[in-house]
C-alpha positions in Angstrom: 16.3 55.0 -30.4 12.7 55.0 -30.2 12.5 52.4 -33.3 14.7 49.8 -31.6 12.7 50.7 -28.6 9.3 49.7 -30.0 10.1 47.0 -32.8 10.3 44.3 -29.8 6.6 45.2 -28.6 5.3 45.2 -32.2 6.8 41.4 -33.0 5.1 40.9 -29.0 2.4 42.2 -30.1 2.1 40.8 -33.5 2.5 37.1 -32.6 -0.1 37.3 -30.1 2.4 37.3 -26.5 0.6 40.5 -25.6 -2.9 39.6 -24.8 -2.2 36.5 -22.8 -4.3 36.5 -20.1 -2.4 35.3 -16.5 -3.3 31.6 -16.1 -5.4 30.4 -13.5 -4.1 27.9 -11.2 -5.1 24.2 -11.2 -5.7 23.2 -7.2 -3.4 20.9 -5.6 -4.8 17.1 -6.2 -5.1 15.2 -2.8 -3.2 12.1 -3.2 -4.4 9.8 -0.4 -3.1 6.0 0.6 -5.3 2.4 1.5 -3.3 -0.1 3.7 -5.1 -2.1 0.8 -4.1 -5.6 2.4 -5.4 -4.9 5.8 -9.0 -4.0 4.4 -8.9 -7.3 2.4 -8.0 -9.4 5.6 -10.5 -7.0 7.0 -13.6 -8.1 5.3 -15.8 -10.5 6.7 -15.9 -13.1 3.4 -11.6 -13.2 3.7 -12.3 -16.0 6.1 -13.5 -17.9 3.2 -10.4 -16.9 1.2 -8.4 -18.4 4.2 -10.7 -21.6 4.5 -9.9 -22.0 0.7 -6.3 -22.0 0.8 -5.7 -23.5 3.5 -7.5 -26.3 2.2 -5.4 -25.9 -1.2 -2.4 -26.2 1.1 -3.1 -29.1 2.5 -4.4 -31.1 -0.2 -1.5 -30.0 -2.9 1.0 -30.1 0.0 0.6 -33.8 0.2 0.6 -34.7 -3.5 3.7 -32.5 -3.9 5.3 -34.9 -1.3 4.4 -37.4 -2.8 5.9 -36.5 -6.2 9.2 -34.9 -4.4 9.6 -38.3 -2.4 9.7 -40.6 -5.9 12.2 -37.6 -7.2 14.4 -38.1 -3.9 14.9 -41.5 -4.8 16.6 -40.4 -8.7 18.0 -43.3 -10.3 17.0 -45.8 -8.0 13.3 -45.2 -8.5 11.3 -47.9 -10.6 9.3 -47.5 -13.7 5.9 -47.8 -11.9 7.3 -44.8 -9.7 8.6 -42.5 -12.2 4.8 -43.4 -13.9 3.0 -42.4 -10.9 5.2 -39.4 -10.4 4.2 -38.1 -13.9 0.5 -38.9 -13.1 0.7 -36.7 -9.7 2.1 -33.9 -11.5 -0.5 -33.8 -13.8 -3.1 -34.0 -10.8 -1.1 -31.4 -9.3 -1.1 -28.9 -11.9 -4.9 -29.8 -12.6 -6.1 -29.5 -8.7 -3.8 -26.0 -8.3 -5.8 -24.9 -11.6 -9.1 -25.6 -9.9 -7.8 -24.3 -7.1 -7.4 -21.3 -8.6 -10.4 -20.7 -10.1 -12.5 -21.4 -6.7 -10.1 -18.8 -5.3 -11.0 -16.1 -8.2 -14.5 -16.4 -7.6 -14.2 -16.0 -3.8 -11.8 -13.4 -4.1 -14.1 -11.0 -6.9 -16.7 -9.8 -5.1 -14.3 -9.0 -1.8 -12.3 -7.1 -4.3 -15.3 -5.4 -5.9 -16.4 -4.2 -2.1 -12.6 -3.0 -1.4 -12.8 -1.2 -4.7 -16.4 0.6 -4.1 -14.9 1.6 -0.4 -12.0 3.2 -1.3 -13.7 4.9 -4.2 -16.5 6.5 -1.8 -14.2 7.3 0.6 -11.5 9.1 -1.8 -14.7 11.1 -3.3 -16.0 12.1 -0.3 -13.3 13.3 1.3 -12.0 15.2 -2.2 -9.1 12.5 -3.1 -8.3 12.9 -6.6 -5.7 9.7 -6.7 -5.9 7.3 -4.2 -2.3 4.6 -4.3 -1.9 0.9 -1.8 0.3 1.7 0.7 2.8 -0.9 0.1 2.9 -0.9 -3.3 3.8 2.9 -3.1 6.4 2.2 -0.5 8.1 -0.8 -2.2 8.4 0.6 -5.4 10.3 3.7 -4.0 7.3 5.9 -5.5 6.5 7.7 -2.3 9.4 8.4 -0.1 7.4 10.4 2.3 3.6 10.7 3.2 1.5 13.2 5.6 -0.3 10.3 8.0 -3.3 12.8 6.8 -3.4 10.8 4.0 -4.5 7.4 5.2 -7.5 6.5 4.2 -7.1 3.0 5.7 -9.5 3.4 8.6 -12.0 5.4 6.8 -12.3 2.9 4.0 -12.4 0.2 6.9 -15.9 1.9 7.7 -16.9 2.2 4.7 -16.7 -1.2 3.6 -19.3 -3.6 2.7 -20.0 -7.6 2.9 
């Protein structure tokens, strides 16, 4: 009985199981959460941002009236009409590019700033992952978060022009 007894501690032993040492631990990660659009409307070049699109608006509201008033007319409209309707889209589509493109450059450095705030803040207060808010809330990916975990006002601080 002493055979049986031992053969299960020699195969233990003889694959290796017996000299595990106990595992340490990894800590818990701090997960931590930016009310991401909030610091964008928060810094001080968004009003630029607003200027800019606004002024978009406008200017590419009018045009698309323009086009959608020839359209209204459908069958009835002339040749000359349907012509300058094809000719406003294409300024349309060529302004909204531009548009665009003014609205990246604006936007990059405000983005780079959010970025460098939330990243100093997350570090200094031992935030391994830090998530937006309302992306983690509309995708259903965090149900429930400790309001410990806002970093919103602390990256607000943080934040440089």
């Amino acid at each position: 009985m002493n055979v049986k007894m031992l053969a299960p501690v020699a195969i233990v032993a003889a694959l290796g199981f017996g000299t595990l040492a106990p595992h340490a631990q990894t800590p818990a990660q701090k997960i931590g959460f930016v009310d991401v659009s909030k610091v964008l409307q928060a810094h001080p070049k968004n009003a630029d941002v607003i200027a800019l699109k606004n002024k978009a608006n406008t200017e590419l509201g009018a045009l698309d009236k323009q086009i959608k008033d020839i359209q209204a007319k459908g069958a009835n409209a002339t040749a000359a009409e349907k012509d300058q309707a094809t000719q406003l889209v294409t300024t349309i589509n060529a302004k909204a590019k531009d548009y665009n493109d003014q609205l990246a450059k604006v936007v990059a450095p405000i983005e780079t700033a959010v970025d460098a705030a939330v990243s100093s803040t997350a570090k200094a207060q031992g935030f391994a992952v830090v998530m937006d808010k309302a992306q983690a809330a509309s995708n259903g990916l965090v149900i429930y978060a400790d309001n410990s975990t806002d970093l919103t006002d602390s990256v607000l601080k943080n934040l440089k022009p």
